[in-house]
VOPAGU-2260 file (C-alpha; in pm, 1 decimal, decimal comma):
REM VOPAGU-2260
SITE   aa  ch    i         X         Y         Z
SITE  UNK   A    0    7875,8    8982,2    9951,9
SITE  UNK   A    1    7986,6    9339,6    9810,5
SITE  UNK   A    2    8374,7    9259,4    9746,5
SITE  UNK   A    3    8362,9    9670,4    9743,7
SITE  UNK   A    4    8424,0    9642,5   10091,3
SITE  UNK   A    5    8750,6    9561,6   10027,0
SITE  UNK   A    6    8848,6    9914,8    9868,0
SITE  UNK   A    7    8637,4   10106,6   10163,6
SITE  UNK   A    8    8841,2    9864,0   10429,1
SITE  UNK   A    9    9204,3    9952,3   10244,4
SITE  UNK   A   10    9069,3   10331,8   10293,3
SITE  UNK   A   11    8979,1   10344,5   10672,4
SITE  UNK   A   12    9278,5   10145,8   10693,2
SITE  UNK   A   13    9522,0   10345,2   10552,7
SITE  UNK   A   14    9380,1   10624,8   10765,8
SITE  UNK   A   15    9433,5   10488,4   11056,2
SITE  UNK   A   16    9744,7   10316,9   11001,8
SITE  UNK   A   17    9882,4   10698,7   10968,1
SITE  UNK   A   18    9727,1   10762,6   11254,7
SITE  UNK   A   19    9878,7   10472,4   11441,1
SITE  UNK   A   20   10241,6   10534,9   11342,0
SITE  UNK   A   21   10219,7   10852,5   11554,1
SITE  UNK   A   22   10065,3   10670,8   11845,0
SITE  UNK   A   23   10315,2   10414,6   11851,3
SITE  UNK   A   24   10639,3   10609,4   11802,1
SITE  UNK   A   25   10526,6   10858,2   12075,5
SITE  UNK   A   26   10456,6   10571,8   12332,7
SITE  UNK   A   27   10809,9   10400,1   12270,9
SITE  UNK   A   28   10970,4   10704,9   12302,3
SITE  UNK   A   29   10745,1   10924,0   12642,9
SITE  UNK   A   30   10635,7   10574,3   12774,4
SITE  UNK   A   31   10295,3   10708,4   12807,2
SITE  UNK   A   32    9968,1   10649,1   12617,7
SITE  UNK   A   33    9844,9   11018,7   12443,2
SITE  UNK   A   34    9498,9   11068,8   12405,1
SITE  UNK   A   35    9545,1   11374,9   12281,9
SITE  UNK   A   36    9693,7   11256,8   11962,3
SITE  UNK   A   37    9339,2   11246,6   11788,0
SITE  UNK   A   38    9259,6   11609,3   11823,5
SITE  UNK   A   39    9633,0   11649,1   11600,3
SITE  UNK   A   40    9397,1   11454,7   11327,5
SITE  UNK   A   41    9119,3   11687,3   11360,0
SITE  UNK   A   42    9318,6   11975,5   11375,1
SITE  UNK   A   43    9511,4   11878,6   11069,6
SITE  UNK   A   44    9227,8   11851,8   10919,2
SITE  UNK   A   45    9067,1   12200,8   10988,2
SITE  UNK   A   46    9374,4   12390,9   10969,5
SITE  UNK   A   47    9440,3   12263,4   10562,0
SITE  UNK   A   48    9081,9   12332,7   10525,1
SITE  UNK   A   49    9099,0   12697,0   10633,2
SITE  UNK   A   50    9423,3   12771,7   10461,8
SITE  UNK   A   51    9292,0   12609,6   10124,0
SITE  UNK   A   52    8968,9   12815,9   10152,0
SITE  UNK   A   53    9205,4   13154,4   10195,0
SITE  UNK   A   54    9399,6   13054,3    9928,8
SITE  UNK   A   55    9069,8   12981,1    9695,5
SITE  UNK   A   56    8957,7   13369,8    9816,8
SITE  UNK   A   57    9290,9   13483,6    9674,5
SITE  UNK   A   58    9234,4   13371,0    9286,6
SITE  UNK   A   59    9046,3   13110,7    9091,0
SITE  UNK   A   60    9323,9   12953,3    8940,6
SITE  UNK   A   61    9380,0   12783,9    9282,5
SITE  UNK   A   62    9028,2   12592,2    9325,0
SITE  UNK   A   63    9038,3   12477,2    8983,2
SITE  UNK   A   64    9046,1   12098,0    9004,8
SITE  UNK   A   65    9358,8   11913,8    8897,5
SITE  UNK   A   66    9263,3   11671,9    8601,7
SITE  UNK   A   67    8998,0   11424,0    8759,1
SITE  UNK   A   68    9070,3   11512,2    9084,9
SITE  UNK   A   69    8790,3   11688,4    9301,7
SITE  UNK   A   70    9067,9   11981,7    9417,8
SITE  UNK   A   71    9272,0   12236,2    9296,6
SITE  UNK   A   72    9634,1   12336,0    9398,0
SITE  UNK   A   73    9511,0   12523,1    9686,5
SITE  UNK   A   74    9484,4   12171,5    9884,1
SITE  UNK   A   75    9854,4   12047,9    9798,5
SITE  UNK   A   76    9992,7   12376,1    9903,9
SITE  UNK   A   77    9737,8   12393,7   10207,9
SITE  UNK   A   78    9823,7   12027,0   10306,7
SITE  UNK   A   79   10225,5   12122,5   10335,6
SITE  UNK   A   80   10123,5   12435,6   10534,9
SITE  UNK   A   81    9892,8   12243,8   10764,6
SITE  UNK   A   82   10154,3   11955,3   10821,5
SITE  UNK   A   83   10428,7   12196,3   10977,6
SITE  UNK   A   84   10125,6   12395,2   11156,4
SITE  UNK   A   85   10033,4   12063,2   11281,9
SITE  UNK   A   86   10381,5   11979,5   11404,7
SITE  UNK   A   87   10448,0   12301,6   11579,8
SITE  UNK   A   88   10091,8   12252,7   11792,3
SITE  UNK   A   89   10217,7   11957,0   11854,3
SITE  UNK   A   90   10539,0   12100,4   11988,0
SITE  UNK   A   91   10361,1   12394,3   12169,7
SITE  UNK   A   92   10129,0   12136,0   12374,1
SITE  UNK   A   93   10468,3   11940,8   12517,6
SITE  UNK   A   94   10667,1   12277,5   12547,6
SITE  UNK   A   95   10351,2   12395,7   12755,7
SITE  UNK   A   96   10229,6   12041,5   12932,1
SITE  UNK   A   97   10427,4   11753,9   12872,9
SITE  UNK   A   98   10755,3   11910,4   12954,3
SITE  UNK   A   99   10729,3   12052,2   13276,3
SITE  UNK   A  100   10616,6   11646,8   13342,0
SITE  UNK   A  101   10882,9   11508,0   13237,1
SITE  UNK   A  102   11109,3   11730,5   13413,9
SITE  UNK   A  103   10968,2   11697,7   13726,6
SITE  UNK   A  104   10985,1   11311,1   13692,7
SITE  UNK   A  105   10590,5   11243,6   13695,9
SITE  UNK   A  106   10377,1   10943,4   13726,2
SITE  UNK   A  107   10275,6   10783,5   13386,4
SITE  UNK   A  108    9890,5   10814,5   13505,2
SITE  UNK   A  109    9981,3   11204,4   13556,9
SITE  UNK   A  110   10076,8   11238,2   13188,8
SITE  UNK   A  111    9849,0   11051,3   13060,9
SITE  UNK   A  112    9507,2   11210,6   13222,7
SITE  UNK   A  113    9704,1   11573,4   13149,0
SITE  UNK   A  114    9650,9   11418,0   12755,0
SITE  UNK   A  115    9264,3   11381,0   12841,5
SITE  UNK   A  116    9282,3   11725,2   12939,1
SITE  UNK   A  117    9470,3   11859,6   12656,2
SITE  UNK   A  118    9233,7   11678,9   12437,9
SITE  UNK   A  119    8948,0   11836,4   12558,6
SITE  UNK   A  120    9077,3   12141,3   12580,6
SITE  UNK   A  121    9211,3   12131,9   12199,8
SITE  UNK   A  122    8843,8   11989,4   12054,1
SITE  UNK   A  123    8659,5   12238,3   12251,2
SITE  UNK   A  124    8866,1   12488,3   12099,0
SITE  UNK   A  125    8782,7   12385,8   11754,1
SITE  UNK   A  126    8417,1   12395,7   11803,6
SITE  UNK   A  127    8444,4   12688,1   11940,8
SITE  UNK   A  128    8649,5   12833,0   11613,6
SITE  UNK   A  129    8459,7   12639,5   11381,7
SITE  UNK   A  130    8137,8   12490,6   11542,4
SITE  UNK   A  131    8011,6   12168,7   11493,6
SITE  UNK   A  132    7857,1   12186,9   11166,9
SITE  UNK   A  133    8029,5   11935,9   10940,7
SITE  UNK   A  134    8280,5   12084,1   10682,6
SITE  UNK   A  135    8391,9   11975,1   10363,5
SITE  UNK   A  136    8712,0   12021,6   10155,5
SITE  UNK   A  137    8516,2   11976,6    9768,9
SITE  UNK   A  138    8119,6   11886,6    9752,7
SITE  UNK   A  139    8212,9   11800,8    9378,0
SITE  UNK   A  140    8045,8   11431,6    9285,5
SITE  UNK   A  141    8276,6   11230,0    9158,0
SITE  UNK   A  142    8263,2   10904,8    8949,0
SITE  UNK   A  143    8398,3   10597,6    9111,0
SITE  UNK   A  144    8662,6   10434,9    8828,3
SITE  UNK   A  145    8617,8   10026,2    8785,6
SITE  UNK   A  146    8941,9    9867,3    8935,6
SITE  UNK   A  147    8826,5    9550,1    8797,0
SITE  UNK   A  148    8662,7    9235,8    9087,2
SITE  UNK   A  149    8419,8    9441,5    9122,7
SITE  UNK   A  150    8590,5    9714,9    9305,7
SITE  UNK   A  151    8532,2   10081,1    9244,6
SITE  UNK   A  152    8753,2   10394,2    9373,3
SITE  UNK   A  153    8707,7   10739,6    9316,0
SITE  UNK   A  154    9019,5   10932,6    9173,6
SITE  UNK   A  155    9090,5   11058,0    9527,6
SITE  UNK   A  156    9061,5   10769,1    9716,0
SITE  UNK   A  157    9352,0   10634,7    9484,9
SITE  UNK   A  158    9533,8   10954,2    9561,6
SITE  UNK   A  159    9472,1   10893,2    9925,0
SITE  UNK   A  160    9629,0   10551,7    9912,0
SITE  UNK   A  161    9909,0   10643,0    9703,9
SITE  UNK   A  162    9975,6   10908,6    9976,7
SITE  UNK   A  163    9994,9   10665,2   10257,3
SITE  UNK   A  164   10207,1   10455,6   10083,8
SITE  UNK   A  165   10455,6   10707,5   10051,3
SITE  UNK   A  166   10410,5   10888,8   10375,8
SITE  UNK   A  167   10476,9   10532,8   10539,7
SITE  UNK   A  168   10786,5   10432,4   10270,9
SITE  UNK   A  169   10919,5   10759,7   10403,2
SITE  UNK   A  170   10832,6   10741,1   10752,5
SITE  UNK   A  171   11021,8   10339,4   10731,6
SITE  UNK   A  172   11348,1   10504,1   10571,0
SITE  UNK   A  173   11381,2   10790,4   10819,7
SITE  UNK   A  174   11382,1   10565,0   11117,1
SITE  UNK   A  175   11637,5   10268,6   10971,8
SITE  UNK   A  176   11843,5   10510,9   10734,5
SITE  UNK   A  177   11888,1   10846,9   10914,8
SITE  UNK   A  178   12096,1   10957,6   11205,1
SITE  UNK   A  179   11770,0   11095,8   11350,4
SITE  UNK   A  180   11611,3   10739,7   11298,9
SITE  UNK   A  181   11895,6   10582,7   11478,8
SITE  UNK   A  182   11874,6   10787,5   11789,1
SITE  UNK   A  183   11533,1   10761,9   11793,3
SITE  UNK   A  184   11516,2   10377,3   11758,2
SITE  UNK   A  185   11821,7   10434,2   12103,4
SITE  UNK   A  186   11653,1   10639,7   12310,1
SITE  UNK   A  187   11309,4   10386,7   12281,7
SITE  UNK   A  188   11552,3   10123,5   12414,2
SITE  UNK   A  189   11752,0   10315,1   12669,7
SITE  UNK   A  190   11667,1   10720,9   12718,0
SITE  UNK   A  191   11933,9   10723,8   13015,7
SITE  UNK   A  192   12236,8   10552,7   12846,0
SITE  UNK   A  193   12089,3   10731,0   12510,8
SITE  UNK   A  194   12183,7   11037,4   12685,0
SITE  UNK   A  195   12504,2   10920,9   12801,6
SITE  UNK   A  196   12612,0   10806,6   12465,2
SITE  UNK   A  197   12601,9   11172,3   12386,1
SITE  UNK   A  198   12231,3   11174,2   12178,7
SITE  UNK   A  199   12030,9   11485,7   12186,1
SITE  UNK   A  200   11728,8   11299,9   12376,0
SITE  UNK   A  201   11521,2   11638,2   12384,1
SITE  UNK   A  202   11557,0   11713,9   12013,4
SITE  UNK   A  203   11456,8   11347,0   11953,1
SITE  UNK   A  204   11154,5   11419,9   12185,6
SITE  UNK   A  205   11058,6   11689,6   11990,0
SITE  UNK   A  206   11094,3   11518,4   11674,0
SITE  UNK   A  207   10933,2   11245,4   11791,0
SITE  UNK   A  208   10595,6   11537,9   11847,1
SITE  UNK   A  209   10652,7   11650,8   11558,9
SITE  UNK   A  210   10674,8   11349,8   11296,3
SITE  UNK   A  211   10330,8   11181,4   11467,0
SITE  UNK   A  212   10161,5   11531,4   11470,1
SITE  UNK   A  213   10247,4   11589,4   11098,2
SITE  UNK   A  214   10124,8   11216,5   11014,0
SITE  UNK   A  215    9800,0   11255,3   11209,8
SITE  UNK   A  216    9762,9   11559,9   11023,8
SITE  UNK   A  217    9796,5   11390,1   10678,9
SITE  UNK   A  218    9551,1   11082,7   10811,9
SITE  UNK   A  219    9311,8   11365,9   10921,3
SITE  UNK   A  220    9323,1   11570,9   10600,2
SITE  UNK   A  221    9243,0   11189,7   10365,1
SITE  UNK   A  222    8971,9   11161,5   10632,3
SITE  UNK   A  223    8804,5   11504,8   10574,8
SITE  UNK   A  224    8890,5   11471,0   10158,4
SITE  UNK   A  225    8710,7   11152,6   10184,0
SITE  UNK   A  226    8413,1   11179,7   10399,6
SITE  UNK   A  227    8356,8   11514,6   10592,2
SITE  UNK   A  228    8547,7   11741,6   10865,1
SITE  UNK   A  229    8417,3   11750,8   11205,3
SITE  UNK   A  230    8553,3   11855,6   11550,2
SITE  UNK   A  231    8483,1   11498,3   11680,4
SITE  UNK   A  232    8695,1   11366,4   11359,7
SITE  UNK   A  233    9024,8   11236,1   11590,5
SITE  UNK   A  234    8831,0   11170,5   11867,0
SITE  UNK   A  235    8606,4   10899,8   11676,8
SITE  UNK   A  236    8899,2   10725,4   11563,7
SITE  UNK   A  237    9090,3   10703,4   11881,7
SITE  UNK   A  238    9043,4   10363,4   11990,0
SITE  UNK   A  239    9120,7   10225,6   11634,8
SITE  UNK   A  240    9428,8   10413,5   11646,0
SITE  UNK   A  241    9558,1   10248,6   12010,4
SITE  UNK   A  242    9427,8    9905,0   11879,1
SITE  UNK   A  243    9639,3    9912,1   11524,0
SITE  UNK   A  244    9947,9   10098,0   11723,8
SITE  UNK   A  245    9898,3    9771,0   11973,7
SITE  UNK   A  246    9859,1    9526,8   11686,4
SITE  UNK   A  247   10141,3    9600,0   11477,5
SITE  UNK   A  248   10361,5    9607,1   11830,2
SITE  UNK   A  249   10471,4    9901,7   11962,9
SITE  UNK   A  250   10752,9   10085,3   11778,9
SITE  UNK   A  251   10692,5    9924,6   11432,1
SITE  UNK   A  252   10590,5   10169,2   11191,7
SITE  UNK   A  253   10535,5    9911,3   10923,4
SITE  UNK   A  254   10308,1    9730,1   11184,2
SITE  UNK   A  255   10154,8   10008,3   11255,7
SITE  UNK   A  256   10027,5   10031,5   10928,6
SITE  UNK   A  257    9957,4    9687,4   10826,7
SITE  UNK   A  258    9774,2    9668,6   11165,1
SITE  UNK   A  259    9582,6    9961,2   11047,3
SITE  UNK   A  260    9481,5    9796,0   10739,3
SITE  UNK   A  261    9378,7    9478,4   10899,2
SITE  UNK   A  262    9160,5    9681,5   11158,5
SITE  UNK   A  263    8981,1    9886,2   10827,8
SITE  UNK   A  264    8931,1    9593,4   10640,0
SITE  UNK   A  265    8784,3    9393,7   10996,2
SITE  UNK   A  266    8590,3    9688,8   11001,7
SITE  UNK   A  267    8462,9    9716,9   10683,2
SITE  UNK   A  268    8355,5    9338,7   10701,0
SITE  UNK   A  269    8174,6    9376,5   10975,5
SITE  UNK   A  270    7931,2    9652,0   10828,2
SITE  UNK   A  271    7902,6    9400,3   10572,5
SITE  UNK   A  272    7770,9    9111,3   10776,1
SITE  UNK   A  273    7623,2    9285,9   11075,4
SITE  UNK   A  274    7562,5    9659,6   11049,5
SITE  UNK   A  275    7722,8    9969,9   11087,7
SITE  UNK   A  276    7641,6   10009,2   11498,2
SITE  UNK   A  277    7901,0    9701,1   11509,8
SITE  UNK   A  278    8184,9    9873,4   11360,2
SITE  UNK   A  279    8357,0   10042,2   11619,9
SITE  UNK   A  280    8331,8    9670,1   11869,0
SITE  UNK   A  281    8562,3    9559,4   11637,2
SITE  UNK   A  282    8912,8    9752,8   11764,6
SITE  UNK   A  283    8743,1    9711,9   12083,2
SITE  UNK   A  284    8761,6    9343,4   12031,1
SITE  UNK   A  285    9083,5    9329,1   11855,0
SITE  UNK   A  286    9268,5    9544,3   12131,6
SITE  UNK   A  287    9155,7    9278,4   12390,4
SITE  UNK   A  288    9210,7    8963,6   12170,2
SITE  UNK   A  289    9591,4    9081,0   12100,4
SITE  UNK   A  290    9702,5    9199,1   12472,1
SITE  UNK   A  291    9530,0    8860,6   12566,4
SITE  UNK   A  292    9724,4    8657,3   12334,5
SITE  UNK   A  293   10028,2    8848,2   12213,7
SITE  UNK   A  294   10071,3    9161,2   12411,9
SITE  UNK   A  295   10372,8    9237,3   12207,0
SITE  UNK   A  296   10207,6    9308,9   11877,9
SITE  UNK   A  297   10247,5    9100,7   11544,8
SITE  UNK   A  298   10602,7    9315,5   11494,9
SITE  UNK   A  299   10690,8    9432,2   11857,1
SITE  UNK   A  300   11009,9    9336,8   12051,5
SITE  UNK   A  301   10950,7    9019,2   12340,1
SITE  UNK   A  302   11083,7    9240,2   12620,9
């Protein structure tokens, strides 16, 4: 066996581990499942593409790549720019949607087939923007560095996981170290005495958007760095999302991510053994094993 798949499982993991954390904050804190939250990956991912290709039009000195990296500075800037423009879409679809929903004290089922239709409506806007043609951030080739156990990595997949790392680290410190964190972590317990207790439960709402749209981004912009851009991008990677936000137990963003991992690296095994047409059975078959056997998650609360 390839032990290789153990880098390209750490990968797909970390991407949807990112993915994940959004999926499982926003579902302790709205009590509803979002199926939109994929099309925050995808656009994430298009948005720091088109900024980073204006930037490129402006002057060379910004596609120039950074030491062995396959980019130039126009994709760190780009990638700042597209995280807040994430966040704000993110904030404009529950200003304009989710909202009015919550004020009017609707069903769960309500929200969460107005996500299907936000989703659609957001991906068929992007193919209608961008079409469906596969984009790319750098066609550069790039040679894959020995890691030693016969692994291999490219220069930006190491990037990649170094920026997961830290997006998670950081992520982990605002929710147990911040004031924000803390009334977050109150209102998923209790939104009505949250309220009572005098915490701002519609600015934690909106943080709440905010924080998993600007993380989705990020997961959508390694995918696209990585492999390719596509309007189906978030859409593909739905299901693993739900089953790694399920996994690591709703809430946890440290299970979230190590759920995410262990999903990538189940994946990547399986294209090993069996074949690629396999891979995506495998959250399907995780999802069901877990709310079989331990509907809380690995890290989730017994309720």
């Amino acid at each position: 066996m390839n032990p290789q798949f153990l880098m390209d499982g750490l990968i797909a993991g970390a991407i949807i581990g990112l993915g994940a954390i959004g999926v499982t904050l926003t579902y302790s804190i709205l009590r509803f499942s979002n199926f939109a939250h994929g099309e925050f990956l995808t656009w994430g991912a298009y948005l720091a593409l088109g900024i980073s290709s204006a930037l490129g039009v402006l002057g060379a000195g910004f596609t120039t790549p950074l030491g062995p990296f396959s980019f130039g500075w126009s994709l760190p800037i780009a990638a700042v720019l597209a995280i807040a423009l994430t966040g704000l879409l993110a904030l404009a679809v529950d200003a304009l949607l989710f909202s009015s929903f919550r004020r009017r004290g609707s069903a769960i089922i309500i929200m969460v087939m107005a996500s299907f239709g936000a989703s659609l409506a957001l991906r068929s806007l992007l193919e209608f923007l961008f079409t469906s043609k596969p984009a790319y951030f750098s066609q550069a080739l790039q040679i894959a560095m020995k890691l030693g156990g016969g692994l291999r990595a490219t220069p930006d997949q190491l990037a990649m996981l170094v920026v997961a790392l830290v997006s998670v680290i950081a992520v982990h410190l605002i929710m147990t170290r911040t004031d924000i964190g803390r009334a977050m972590r109150a209102v998923s317990e209790n939104p009505g005495l949250a309220g009572i207790a005098g915490i701002d439960v519609r600015g934690v709402i909106r943080t709440v958007w905010f924080l998993g749209a600007a993380l989705a981004c990020i997961a959508g912009m390694m995918s696209g760095l990585i492999i390719q851009i596509r309007p189906y991008l978030g859409h593909d990677l739905l299901l693993p999302l739900f089953a790694a936000a399920i996994l690591g137990g709703i809430g946890s963003v440290p299970g979230a991510m190590i759920a995410g991992l262990v999903i990538g690296l189940c994946e990547a095994f399986t294209v090993q053994i069996i074949g690629a047409e396999w891979r995506s059975a495998v959250s399907f078959a995780i999802l069901i094993a877990v709310l079989v056997v331990r509907p809380r998650g690995l890290f989730g609360k017994a309720s």
